[in-house]
N, C-alpha and C positions, 0 to 999 in steps of 0.2 A: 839238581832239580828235585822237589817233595813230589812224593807220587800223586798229591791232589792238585797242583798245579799241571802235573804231565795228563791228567784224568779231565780234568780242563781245558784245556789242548786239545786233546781227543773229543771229547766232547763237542766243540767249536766245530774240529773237523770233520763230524758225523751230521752236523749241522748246513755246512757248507757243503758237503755233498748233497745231501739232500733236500738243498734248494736249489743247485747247481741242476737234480735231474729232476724233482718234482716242478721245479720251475718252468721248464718246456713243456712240460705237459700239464700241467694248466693255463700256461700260454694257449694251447694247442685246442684246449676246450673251450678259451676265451674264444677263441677265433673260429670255432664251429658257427659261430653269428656272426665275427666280423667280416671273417675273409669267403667263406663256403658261401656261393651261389645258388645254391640245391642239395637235394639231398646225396649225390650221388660224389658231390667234393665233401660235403661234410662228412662221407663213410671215408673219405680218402682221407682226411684231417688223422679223421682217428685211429685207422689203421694204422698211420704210421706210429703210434705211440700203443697200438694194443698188446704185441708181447713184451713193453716194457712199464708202465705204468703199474703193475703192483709189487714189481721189483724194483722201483723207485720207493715205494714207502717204508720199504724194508728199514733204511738209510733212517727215517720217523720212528721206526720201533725201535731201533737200536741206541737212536741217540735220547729218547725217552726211557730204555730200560737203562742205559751205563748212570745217563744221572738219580734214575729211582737207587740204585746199587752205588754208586760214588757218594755221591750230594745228596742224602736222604730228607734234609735239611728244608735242601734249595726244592728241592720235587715237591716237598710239602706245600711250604709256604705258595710255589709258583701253580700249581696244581689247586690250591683251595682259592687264591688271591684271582686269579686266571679262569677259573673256574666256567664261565656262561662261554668267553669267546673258544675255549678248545673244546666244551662242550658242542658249540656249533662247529665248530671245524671238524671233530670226528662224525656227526650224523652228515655231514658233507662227503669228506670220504667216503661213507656208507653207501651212500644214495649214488653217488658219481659210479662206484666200483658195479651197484646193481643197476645203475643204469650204458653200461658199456656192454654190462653182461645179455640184460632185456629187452634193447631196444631196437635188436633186428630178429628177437620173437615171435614177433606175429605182425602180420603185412597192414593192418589197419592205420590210417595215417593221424588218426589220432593221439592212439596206441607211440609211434614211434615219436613224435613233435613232442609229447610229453614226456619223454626219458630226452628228448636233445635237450628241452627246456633243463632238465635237471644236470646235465651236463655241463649248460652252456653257466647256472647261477653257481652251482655246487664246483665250477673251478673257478669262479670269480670272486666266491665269501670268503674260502682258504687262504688263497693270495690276496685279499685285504687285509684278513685277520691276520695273518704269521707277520706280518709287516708293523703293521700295530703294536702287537703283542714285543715282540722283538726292542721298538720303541721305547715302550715302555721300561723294557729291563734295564736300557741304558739309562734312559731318565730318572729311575727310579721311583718306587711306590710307595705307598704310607706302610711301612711296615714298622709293630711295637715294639714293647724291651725283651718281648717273650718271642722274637722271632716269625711272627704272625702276621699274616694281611690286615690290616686296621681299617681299610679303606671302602668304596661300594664301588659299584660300575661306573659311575660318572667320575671317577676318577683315571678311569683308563683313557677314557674322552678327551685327551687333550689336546689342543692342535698340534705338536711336534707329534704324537702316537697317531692322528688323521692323516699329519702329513707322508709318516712312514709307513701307513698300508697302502697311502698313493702308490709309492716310491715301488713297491712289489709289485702291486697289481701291473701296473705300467711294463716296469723293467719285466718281471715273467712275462708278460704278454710278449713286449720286444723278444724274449729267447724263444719263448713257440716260434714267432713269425720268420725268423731263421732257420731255427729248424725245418719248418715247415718248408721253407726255400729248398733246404738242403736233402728235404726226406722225399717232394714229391716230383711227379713232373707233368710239361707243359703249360697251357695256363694257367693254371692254380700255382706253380712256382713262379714264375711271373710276378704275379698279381701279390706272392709272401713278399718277394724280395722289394715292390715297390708299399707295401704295408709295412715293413720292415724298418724302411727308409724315416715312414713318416711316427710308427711308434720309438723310434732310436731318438728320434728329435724330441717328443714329447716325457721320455726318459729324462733326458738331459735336462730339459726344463724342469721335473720335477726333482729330480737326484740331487744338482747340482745343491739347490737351497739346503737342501736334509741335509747332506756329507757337513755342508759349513757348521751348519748350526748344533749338529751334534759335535764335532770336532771343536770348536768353539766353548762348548757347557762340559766337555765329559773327556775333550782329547788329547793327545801325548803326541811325542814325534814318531812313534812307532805308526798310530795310527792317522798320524798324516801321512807317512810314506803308502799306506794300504788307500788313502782316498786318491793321492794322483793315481796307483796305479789303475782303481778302480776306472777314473773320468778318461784317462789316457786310454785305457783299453775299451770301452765302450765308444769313443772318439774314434778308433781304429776298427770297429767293430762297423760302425757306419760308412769307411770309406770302402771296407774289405765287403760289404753286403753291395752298396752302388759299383762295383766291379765284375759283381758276379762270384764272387771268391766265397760261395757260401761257405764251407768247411770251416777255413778262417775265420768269419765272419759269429759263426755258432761257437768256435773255440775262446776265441775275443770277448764276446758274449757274454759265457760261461766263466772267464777269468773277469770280468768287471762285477760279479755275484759275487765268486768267492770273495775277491779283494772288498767287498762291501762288508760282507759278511764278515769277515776278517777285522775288519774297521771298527763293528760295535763290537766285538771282544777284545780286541785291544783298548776300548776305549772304558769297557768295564771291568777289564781284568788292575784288583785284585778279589774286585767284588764277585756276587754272582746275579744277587739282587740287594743295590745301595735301598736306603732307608730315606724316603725324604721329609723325616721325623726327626731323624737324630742319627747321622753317621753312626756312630758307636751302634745302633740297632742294624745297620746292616750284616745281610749276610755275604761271607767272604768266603772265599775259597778252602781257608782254612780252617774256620766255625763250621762252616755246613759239611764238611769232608765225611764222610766212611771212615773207621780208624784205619791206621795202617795193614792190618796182616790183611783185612777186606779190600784195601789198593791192591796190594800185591798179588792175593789170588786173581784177583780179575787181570791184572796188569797180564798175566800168563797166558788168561784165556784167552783176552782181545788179541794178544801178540800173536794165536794160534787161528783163531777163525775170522781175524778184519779180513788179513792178506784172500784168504779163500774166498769170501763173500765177493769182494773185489773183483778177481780173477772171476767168478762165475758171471758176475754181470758183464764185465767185459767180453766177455767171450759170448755172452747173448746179444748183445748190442754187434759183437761181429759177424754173427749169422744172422740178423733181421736187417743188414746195410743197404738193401739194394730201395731204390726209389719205388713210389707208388703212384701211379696216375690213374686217372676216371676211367682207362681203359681198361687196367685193372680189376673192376668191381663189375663183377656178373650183373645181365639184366635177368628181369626188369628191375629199374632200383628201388629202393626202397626194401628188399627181401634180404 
């Protein structure tokens, strides 16, 4: 294997984690509106996702530094061509991170409605946009002979790129509302598991059409094998959530993302971003690479500090395991 296609790989995989964990917790913010009755579920919402939420984006910076440092190429092009939706996606982050931070500051009900507001928008734009965005890489953009975005905004607009920030927003929400089953307790896990039920169904109805039709324009047998597993395992993901089997349910969940996620890189690999101008102007794995001895130093590092980051978060996610309910959260609420 070339070290830019193993770079690739990895890439993918930093990808897929980090929508595997940012994806419940934007689920989780979606659901501060859908599922929280007051304010004192919506503290419990987010509690369960507060010592882990900025060590999910970690998984964002890393998989945006290897390709700045890999693919200096594809960073460019995807980075200036991309430009307004991850522009809004990081002041989203921004705004999401200070408002978890701010908005049990100060006791004014104002005051705190207006940081949930910015919770509840600021985890719904990200998970429409990465969806989108993602779409598009598969489909491809107007990019020239000089390697360059050619195109404007309304070229990202297309219904397969609308169709697939459905497809996120949805399916993340689906993983919060599992989550949420599995992180909290009494009625509010209840009330996840039967919202669970009915976003798993509205999943399916939108996923289902996306997988085909990209599979269809873009797909190989590789990545038909990753779209059953994807429908299969969210299929199971639904009868494991009506059982009460949250655990399963969240793990299942979490395997029909990766296998999605999995899905549009096989289905673009050997590209990184096709050209839909003229094949020959795409960029390919091996046009946009780092030279070699830039593979191989990095190839060392990651081999020395993935495994670590890994293990650190695991190990945080196994000391914040225990459930959280309403009883939990000191009165009076809202402080």
């Amino acid at each position: 294997m070339h070290l830019h296609d193993f770079w690739f790989l990895l890439i993918a995989f930093l990808w897929t984690g980090y929508f595997f964990l940012e994806g419940f917790d934007f689920g989780i913010g979606v659901l501060t509106k859908l599922l929280a009755r007051d304010r004192t579920e919506r503290r419990v919402l987010i509690n369960t996702i507060g010592p882990v939420w900025d060590g999910n984006e970690v998984w964002l910076i890393t998989a945006g530094g290897a390709t700045f440092a890999a693919f200096p190429d594809w960073y460019a092009t995807l980075f200036s061509g991309f430009y307004l939706p991850l522009l809004a996606i990081l002041v989203c982050l921004i705004l999401r991170g200070v408002a978890f931070e701010y908005r049990h500051k100060r006791p004014e009900d104002r005051w705190q409605r207006n940081w949930e507001h910015a919770i509840f928008w600021c985890s719904l734009l990200p998970a429409f946009l990465w969806g989108a965005i993602f779409a598009n890489l598969v489909h491809g953009v107007p990019i020239g002979r000089d390697g360059n975005y050619a195109g404007g905004l309304t070229d990202l607009l297309t219904p397969y790129a609308l169709l697939g920030g459905l497809v996120t927003l949805v399916l993340f929400t689906f993983h919060g509302a599992v989550f949420a089953a599995l992180k909290t307790a009494g009625d509010i896990r209840v009330r996840a598991r039967r919202c669970a039920a009915r976003l798993g169904l509205a999943t399916v109805v939108v996923s289902v059409p996306f997988l085909i039709w990209t599979q269809r324009d873009s797909g190989n047998v590789r990545s038909l094998a990753a779209v059953v597993i994807a429908v299969l395992a969210l299929a199971v993901a639904l009868v494991m959530n009506q059982r009460g089997r949250e655990g399963w349910a969240f793990a299942l969940s979490g395997v029909a993302i990766a296998a999605a996620v999995a899905m549009l890189f096989l289905a673009l690999f050997p590209d990184v971003m096709p050209s839909t101008l003229d094949p020959k102007w795409s960029l390919t794995a091996a046009n946009a690479a780092s030279s070699p001895y830039t593979l191989k130093i990095m190839t060392w590092v990651a081999g020395i500090m993935t495994p670590l980051i890994m293990a650190y978060q695991a190990w945080t996610y196994w000391v914040f395991r225990k459930r959280i309910g309403t009883h939990h959260i000191p009165e009076p609420a809202g402080h």
